[in-house]
C-alpha positions in Angstrom: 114.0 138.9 107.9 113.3 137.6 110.9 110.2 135.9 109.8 112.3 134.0 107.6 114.4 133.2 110.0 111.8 131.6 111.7 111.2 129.5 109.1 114.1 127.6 108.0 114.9 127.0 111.7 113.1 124.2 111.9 114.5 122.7 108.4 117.8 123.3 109.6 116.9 122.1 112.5 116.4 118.6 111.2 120.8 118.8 110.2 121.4 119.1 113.8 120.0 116.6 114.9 121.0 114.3 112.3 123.4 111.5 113.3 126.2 109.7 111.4 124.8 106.2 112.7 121.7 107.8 110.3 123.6 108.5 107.8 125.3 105.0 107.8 121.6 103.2 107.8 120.8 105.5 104.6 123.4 104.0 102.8 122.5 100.3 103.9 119.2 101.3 102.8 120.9 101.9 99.4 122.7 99.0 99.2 119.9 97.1 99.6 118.0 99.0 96.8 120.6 98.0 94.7 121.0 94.8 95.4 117.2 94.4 94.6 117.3 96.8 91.1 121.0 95.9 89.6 121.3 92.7 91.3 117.6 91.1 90.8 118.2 89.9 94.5 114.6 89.1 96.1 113.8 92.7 94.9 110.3 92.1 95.8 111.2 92.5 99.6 114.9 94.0 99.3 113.9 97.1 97.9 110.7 98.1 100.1 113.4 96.7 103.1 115.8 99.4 101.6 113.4 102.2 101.2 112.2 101.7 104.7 115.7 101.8 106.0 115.8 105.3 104.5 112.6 106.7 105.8 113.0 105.4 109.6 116.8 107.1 109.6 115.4 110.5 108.3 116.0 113.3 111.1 112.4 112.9 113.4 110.9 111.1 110.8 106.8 111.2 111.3 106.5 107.7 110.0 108.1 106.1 113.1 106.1 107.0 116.5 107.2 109.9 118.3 105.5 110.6 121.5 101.5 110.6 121.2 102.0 110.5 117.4 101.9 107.3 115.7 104.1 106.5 112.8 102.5 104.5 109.9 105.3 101.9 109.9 105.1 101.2 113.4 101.0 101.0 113.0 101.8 98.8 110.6 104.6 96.9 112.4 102.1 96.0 115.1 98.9 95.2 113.3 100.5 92.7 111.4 103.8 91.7 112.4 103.4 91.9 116.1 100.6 89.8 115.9 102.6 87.7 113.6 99.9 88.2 110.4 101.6 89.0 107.6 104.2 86.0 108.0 100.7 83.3 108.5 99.5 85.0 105.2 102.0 85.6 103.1 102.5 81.4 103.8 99.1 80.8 102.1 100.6 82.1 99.3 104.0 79.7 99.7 101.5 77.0 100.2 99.6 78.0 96.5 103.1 78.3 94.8 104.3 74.9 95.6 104.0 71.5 93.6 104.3 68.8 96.2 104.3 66.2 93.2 108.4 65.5 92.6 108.1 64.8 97.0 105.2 62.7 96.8 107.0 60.3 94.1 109.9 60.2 95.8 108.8 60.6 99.2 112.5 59.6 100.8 113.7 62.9 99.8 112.0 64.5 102.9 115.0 62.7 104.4 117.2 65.5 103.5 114.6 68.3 104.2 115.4 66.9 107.7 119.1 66.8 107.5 119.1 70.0 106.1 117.9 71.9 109.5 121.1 70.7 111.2 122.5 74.2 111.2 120.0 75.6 112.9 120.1 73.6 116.0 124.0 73.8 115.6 123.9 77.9 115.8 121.5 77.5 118.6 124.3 76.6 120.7 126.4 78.6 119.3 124.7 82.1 119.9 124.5 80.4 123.1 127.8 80.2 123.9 128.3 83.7 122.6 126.5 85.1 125.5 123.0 85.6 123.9 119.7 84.9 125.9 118.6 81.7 124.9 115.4 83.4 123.4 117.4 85.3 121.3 119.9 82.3 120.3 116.9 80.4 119.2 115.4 83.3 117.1 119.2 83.8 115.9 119.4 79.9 114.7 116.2 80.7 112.3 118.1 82.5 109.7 119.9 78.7 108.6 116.0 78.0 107.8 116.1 80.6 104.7 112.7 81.0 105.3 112.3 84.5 106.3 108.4 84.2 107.0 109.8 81.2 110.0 112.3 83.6 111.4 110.0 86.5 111.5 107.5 84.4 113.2 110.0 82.7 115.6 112.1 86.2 116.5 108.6 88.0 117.6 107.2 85.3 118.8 110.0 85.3 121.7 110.2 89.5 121.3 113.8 89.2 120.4 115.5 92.3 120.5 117.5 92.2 117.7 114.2 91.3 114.6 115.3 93.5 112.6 118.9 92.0 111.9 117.6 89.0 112.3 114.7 89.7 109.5 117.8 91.2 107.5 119.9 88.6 107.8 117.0 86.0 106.6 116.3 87.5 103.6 119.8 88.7 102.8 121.1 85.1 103.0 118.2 83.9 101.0 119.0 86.5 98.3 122.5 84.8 98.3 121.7 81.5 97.7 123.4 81.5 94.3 126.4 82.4 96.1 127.0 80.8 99.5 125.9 77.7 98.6 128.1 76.6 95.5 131.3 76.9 97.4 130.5 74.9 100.4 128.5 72.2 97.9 132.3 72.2 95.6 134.0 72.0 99.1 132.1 68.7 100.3 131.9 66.8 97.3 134.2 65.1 94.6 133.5 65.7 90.9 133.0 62.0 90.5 129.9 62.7 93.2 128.8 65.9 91.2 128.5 64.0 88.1 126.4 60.8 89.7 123.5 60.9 86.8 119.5 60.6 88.8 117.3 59.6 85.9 113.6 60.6 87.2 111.0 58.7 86.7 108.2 60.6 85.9 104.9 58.8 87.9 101.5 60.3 88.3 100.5 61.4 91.7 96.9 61.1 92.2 93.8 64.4 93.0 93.1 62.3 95.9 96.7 62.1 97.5 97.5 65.8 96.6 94.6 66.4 98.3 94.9 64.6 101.8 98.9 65.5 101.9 98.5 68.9 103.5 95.8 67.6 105.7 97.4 64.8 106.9 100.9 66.8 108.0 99.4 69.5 109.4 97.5 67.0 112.0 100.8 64.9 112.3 102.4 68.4 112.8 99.9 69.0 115.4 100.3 66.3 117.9 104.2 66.3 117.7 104.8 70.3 117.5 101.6 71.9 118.6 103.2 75.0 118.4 104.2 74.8 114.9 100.5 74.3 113.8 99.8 78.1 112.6 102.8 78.2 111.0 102.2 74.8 108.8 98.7 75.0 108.7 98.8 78.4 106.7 101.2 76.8 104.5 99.5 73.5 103.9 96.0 75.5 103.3 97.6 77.4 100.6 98.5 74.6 98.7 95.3 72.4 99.7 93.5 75.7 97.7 95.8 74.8 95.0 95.2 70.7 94.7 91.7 70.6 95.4 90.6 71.7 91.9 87.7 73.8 92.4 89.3 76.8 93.6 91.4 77.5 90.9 90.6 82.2 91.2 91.8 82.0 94.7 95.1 80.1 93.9 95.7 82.6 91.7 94.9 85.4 94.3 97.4 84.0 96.8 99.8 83.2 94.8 100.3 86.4 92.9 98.2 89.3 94.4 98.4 87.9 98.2 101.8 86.9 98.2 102.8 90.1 96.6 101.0 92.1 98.3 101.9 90.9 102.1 105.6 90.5 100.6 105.5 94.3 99.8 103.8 95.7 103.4 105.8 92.9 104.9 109.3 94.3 103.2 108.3 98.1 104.3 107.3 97.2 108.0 110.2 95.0 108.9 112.1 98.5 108.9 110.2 99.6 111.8 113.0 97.5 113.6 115.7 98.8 111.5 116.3 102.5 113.2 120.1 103.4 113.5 120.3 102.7 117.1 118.8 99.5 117.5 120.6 98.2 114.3 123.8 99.6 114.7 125.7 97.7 117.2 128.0 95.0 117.6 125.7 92.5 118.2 123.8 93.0 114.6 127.8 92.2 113.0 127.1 89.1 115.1 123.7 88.0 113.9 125.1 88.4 110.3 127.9 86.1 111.0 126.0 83.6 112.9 123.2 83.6 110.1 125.5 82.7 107.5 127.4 79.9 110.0 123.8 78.5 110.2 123.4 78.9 106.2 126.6 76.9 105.7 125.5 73.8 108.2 122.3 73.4 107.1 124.2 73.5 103.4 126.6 70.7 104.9 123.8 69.1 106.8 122.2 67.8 103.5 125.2 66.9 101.2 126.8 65.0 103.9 123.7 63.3 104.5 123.4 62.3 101.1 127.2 61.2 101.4 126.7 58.9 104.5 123.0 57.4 102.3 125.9 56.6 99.7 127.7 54.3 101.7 124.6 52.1 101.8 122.9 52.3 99.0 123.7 50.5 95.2 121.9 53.4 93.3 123.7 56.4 94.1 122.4 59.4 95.2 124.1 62.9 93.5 124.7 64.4 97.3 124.2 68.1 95.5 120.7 67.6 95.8 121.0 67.7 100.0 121.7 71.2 100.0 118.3 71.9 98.6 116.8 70.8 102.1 117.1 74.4 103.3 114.1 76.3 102.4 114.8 79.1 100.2 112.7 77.7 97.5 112.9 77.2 94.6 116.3 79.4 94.3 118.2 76.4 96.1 116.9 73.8 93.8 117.6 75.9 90.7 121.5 76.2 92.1 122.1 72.9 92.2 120.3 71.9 88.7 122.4 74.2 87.3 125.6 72.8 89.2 124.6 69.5 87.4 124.4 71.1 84.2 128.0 72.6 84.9 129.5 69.2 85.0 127.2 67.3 82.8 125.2 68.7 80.3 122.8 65.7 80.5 122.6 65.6 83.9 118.8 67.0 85.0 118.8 67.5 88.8 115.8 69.6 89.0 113.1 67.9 90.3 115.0 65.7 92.2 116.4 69.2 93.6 112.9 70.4 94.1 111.8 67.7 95.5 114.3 68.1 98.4 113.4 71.8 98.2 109.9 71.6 98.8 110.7 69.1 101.9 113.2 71.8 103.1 110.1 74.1 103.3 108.5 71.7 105.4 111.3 70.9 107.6 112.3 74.4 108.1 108.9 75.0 109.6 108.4 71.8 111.8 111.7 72.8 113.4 110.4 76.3 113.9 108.0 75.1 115.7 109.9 72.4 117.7 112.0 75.3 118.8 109.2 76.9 119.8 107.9 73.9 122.3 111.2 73.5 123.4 111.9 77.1 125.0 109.6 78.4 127.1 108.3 82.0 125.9 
């Protein structure tokens, strides 16, 4: 009997020293899960997110490190998120996705990929004002970039304490897209604007120009935001490997077994930063709210910009397309095609809407990086 004893001890053991702020993170976890199985939301990264919740929050879970042991997720956190790998790679495999073709016809419409980044500069000060360090506000303002790879970067670049929210928040808000972003869109704009008619004119864009694009803004990147260079420069040699022609295997390979892979580790690992008592606080409640403020500016930023273009110009511009400046691509740009369609069944907004998208990915990461040069780590 007593040998028995002995051994459910330490099972039970593990009861005792579970904590309701455990608990609470299990069932985040779970959300999450669902949100990526039932929902279809980015269920490439929400459900590894939402698994990983679950096993950091276990009662002295052996993946997590614990004295002299290691934990696999936190090996994993610092070999390649730490050193801010995964993020650089999984880019190569943005930069392979991407057609820059509806941007370099139109080339204006990096105009609103720039307008588009207002929120984040806005919720700098704002975090600001709400008492974070300044390090921390910047990493904060990321999240109105939708580009989860950007924050992750930016947030452990400056060792922010709160990455994990901030990661969270990022990906939560991109996963929302179809959600947050027709309302404010609806609230900004007349229905006479939503049903402005952008014929496009399909023109070819030549090998040579696809070619020297990514070249040619990762050195103009370079001298104005040195520190943005890593960042771009993944993303611009991921689609160089795309354009050039003669590396048509590796495309392939970054854009469905790298990106997929580095998504998946990258989803798993971000919940080294998700433990109960480092995520459970007031300040995470915060972070949510401010990431979805910066959402809704950099939404604003880019319809009103389109707006005040309107006032000017004798071929209108359908100011839905602005909102695709943030860089959740292409789920922005699909949103507001199908807001076109909505009102007008003949009215084809998406490669004008992609166009801006694919800008918005550019922008998003140049002010990354001007953030960056601007605060001192």
């Amino acid at each position: 009997m007593e040998s028995i004893t002995q051994f459910l001890e330490p099972l039970f053991g593990n009861f005792v020293n579970l904590d309701i702020k455990q608990v609470i993170m299990w069932v985040i976890g779970g959300i999450l899960i669902y949100l990526a199985v039932k929902k279809d939301m980015e269920p490439t990264l929400l459900l590894p997110m939402g698994f990983g919740a679950i096993l950091v929050n276990l009662p002295l879970s052996g993946v997590i490190t614990r004295g002299d042991e290691v934990g696999v997720i936190d090996l994993l956190f610092d070999s390649g998120i730490a050193n801010e790998l995964f993020p650089l790679l999984l880019f190569v495999g943005i930069g392979a996705m991407i057609d820059f073709g509806p941007l370099l016809t139109n080339p204006k419409l990096m105009l609103f990929g720039a307008a588009a980044q207002f929120g984040i500069f806005f919720t700098l000060s704002m975090a600001a004002l709400f008492g974070f360090d300044l390090k921390d506000a910047a990493s904060i303002a990321i999240i109105g970039a939708a580009d989860g790879p950007t924050s992750i970067y930016v947030a452990n670049y400056f060792e922010s304490n709160y990455l994990g929210a901030i990661i969270v928040a990022a990906y939560s808000y991109m996963a929302l897209v179809p959600i947050v972003q027709p309302p404010v869109i609806k609230l900004l704009t007349t229905k006479k604007e939503r049903l402005i008619r952008m014929p496009y004119e399909q023109k070819e864009v030549s090998k040579t120009t696809r070619i020297l694009f990514p070249i040619i803004v990762t050195m103009i990147t370079g001298i104005f935001a040195p520190k943005a260079v890593a960042l771009i420069g993944f993303l611009m040699f991921g689609n160089l490997i795309r354009e050039c022609g003669v590396l048509n295997s590796l495309s392939d390979t970054a854009q469905n077994v790298l990106a997929n892979l580095i998504t998946l580790l990258l989803g798993i690992t971000i919940a080294a930063r998700m433990q109960a008592d480092a995520f459970l606080n007031p300040q995470t409640l915060l972070i949510l709210a401010l990431g979805l403020v910066a959402f809704i500016f950099d939404t604003a930023g880019g319809v009103l910009f389109a707006k005040f273009l309107n006032l000017f110009l004798k071929k209108k511009i359908n100011p839905m397309i602005g909102a695709s400046g943030i860089s959740a691509f292409p789920m922005s740009a699909r949103v507001v095609h199908k807001m076109g369609l909505a009102e007008d069944k003949q009215n084809f907004l998406l490669m004008h809407s992609i166009g801006v998208n694919v800008s918005g990915q550019i922008a998003s990461v140049i002010a990354g990086g001007l953030i960056l040069n601007l605060i001192a780590r």
